[in-house]
N, C-alpha and C positions, 0 to 999 in steps of 0.2 A: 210194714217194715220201716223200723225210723230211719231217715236221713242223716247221711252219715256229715258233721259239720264241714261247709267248707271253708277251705284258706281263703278263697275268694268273695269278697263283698263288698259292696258300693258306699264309700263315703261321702259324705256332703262335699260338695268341690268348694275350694277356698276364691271367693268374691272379688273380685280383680277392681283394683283401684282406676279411677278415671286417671288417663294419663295427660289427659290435654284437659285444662279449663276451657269453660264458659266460654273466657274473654280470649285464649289463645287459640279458640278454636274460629270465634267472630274474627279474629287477625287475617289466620291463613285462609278462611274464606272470602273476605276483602282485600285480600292480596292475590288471591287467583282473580276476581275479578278485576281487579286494576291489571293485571298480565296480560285478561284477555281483551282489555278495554281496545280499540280503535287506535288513539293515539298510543299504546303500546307496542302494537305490533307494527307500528311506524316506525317508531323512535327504537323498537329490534331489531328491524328489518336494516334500515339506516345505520345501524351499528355494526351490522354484518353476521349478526343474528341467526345459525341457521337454523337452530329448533322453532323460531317465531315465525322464517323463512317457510320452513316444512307446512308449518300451521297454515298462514295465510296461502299459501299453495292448497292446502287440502279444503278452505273453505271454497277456493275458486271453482274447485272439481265437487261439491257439492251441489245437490240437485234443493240443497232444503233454503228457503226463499227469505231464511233468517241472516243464514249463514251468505247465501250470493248478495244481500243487502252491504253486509258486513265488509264483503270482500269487495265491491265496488268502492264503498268508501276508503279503504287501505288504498287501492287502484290509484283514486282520484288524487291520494296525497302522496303515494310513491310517483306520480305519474311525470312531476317537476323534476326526478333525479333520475329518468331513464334515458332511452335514446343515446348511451355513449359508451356503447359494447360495437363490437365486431362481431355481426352473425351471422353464424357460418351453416349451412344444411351439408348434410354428410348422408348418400346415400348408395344404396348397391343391392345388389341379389342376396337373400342368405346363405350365407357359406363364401361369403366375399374378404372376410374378415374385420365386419366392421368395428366389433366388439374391440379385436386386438387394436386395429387401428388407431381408432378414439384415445385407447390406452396410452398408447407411444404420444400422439400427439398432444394428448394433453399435458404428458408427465413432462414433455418436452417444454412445452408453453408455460406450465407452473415451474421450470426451472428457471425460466427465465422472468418469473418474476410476477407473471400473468392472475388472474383469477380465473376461472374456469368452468362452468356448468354447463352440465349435458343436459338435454331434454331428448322428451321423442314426441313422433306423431305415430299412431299404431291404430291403423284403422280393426284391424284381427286384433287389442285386446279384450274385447267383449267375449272372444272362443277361446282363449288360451294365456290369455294376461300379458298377451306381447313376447319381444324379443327384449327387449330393453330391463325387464325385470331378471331375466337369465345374465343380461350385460351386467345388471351391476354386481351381480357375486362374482363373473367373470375377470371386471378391470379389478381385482386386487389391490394393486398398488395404488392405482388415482382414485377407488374411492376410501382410501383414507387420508389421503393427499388433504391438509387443512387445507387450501388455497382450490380446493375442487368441490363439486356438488353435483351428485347425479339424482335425477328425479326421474322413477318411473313411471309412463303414464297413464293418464286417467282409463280406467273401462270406460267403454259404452259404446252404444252402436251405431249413431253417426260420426261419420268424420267429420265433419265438419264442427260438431261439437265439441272434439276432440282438440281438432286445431287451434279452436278460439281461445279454449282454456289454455294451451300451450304457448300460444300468444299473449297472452295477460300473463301465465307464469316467467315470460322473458322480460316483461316490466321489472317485475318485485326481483327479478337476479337481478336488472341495472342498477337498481335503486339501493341492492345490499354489496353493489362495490363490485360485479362480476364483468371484467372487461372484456370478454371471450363467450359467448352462446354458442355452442352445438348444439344444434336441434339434428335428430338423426332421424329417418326413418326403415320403416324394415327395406323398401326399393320394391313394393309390392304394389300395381295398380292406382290408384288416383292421389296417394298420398307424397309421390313428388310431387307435384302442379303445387299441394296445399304448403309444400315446404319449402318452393320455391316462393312462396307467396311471403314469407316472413322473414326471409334472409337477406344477407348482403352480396354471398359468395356462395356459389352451388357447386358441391364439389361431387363429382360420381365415381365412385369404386368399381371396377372389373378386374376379373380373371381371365389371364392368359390360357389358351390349352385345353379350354374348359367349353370348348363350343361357346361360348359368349360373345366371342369378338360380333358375328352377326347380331347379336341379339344389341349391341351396341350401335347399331347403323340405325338404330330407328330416328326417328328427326324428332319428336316429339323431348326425347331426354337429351338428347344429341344441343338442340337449341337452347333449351337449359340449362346444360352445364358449363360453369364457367371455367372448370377445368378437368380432364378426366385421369384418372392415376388407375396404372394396370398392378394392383396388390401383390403380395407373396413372390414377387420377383428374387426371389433365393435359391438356391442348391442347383438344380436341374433344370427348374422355370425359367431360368435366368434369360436363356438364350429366347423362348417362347414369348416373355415379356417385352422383349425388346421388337418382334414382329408383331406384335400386336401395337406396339407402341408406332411404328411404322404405319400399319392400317389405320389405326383412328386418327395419327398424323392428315394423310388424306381423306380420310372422311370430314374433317372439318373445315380442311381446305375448301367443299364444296358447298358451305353453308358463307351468307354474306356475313359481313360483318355486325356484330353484335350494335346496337344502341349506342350502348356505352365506349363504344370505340373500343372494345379488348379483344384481342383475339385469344379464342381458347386452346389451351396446352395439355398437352400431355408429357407425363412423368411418369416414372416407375418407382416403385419403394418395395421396401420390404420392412413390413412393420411387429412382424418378430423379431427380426435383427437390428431395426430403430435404421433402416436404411432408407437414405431418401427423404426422411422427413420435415430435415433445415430445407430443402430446396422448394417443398411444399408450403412449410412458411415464410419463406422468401417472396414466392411468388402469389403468395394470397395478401403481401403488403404490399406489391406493385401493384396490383390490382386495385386494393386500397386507394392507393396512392392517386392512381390515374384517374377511378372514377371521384371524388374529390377534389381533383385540380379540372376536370369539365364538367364537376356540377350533376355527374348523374346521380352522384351517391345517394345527393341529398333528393332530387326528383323523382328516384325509385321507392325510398321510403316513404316520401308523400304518398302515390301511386299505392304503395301496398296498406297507406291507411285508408283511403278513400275504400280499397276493396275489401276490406276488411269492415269498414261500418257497413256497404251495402251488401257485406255475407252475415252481419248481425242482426240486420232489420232483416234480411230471406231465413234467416234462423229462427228470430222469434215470432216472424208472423204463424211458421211452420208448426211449431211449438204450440203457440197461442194456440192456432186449429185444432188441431189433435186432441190438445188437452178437453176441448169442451165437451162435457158430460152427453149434451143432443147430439155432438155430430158425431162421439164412440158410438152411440147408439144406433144413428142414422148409417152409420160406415158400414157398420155389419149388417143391417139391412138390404145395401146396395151391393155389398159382396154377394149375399144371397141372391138377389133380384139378377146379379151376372150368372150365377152357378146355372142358376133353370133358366136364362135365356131371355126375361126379362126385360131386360133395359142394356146398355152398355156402357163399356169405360166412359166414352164423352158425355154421356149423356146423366150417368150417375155423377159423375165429377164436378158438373155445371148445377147439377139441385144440390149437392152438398154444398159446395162455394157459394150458391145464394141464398144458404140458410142463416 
């Protein structure tokens, strides 16, 4: 039976002109290269730059040893334009409202003229990408705020790896003009101590009414904050805010006095309603003010660099270990050799370490 013709059939497709020459195409590839050059992302950064900002950020959180080469060197030449931020750690329980908080207070600070960048430290985003990546769809308003920058942070599964990169990304914001650093953390296990380690000012979030007030008596967070604010003090809170505000009043009374000569305060806000929040930057420039005029400002930041090179040399002797080919090899040997009884932890620990 013949085939009946069809409508349908394939013609030769018409040959598409090259749109870019030769020599236009050798331009914009030597002009990316000049972009990504080194003193580029200097002379970006330095201008206030924050797509160059972003960049040299994501080489720092880079694991590949081109790109941490890279980002050392940027380090080394931003490193004359930093140190002259106000850095603040900001932390609390989830569901404290830090996300909102952040908001108010930054929109607050960029109104008044501020520059602004958020950081985090997020020991859980290695399981869930953090809290801080939900933050930034959350703050709305500040992150489109030209005068604001929020950066979520790096995955991975140490912290402390985490912090160091969070620490080098608070260089490259002083260096692009950022007078203001919030580093936040989620308020989850070891990652105050690590936030308290980078800051100037530690400020901790609670909730009224919420069984937390106890959970605020611990000494460890208690001794580190330099100031504690009981949140959401609005509508019905209001009265519950203010006895909590009472409690932590004396609970601090029974701690001596701080180093620095400050004693810590408590305030209530409400940072849905932007209440309270001149009084918290009020009082985090007296603070300023005082440690500054007795000299700890400056003795603390020494103090947290010193800790900081000797948590980079415990990082990368760490590092170094681990990486080597014989002792992956050897590690799982000695795990085994524990499973059936073997040998033990000291004992496997001390032949691995003298390999």
């Amino acid at each position: 039976m013949d085939k009946k013709p069809s409508a349908l059939h394939e013609r030769d497709g018409i040959s598409q002109q090259k749109t870019t020459s030769p020599a236009s195409a050798e331009k914009i590839k030597t002009s990316r290269k000049k972009q990504n050059s080194v003193a580029a992302f200097v002379s970006g950064i330095l201008q206030g730059n924050i797509t160059l900002l972003s960049k040299a950020i994501t080489l720092i959180e880079s694991t590949n040893p081109k790109h941490q080469q890279k980002a050392n060197e940027i380090l080394e030449l931003c490193l004359p334009h930093a140190n002259n931020s106000i850095r603040i750690g900001i932390t609390g329980v989830p569901g404290v409202g830090k996300s909102t908080f952040i908001e108010t207070f930054g929109k607050h600070l960029t109104g008044k003229g501020k520059k602004v960048a958020v950081l985090a430290v997020d020991p859980s985003s290695s399981i869930n990408l953090g809290s801080i990546l939900g933050d930034k769809t959350r703050m709305e308003e500040l992150v489109t705020d030209e005068n604001a920058f929020i950066r979520p942070s790096p995955s991975g599964t140490s912290l402390g790896g985490v912090a160091q990169k969070t620490r080098e990304s608070i260089i490259l914001c002083e260096a692009a003009g950022f007078d203001t650093i919030i580093i936040e953390t989620v308020g989850v296990g070891q990652s105050e101590t690590v936030v308290h380690s980078m800051v100037d000012f530690f400020l901790l979030l609670k909730l009224s009414g919420a069984g937390d007030e106890l959970q605020g008596i611990k000494r460890g967070i208690i001794e580190m904050a330099d100031a504690i604010v009981i949140n959401k003090a609005d509508g019905e809170n209001i009265q519950n805010a203010k006895i909590a505000k009472v409690a932590f009043n004396r609970a601090l009374h029974l701690y001596p006095l701080k180093e620095s000569k400050w004693q810590p305060k408590v305030l209530t806000a409400s940072a849905l309603h932007n209440s309270g929040i001149q009084k918290i930057d009020a009082l985090i420039l007296d603070y300023i003010a005082l440690t500054k005029e007795n000299l700890h400002f400056n003795r603390k930041r020494n103090e947290q660099n010193k800790f900081w090179l000797l948590a980079t040399i415990d990082q990368q002797l760490k590092d170094n270990f681990y990486n080597k080919i014989k002792i992956k090899k050897a590690l799982q040997e000695e795990i085994d050799n524990l499973e059936t009884g073997k040998t033990t932890p000291f004992k496997a620990a001390k032949k691995l370490l003298e390999m």
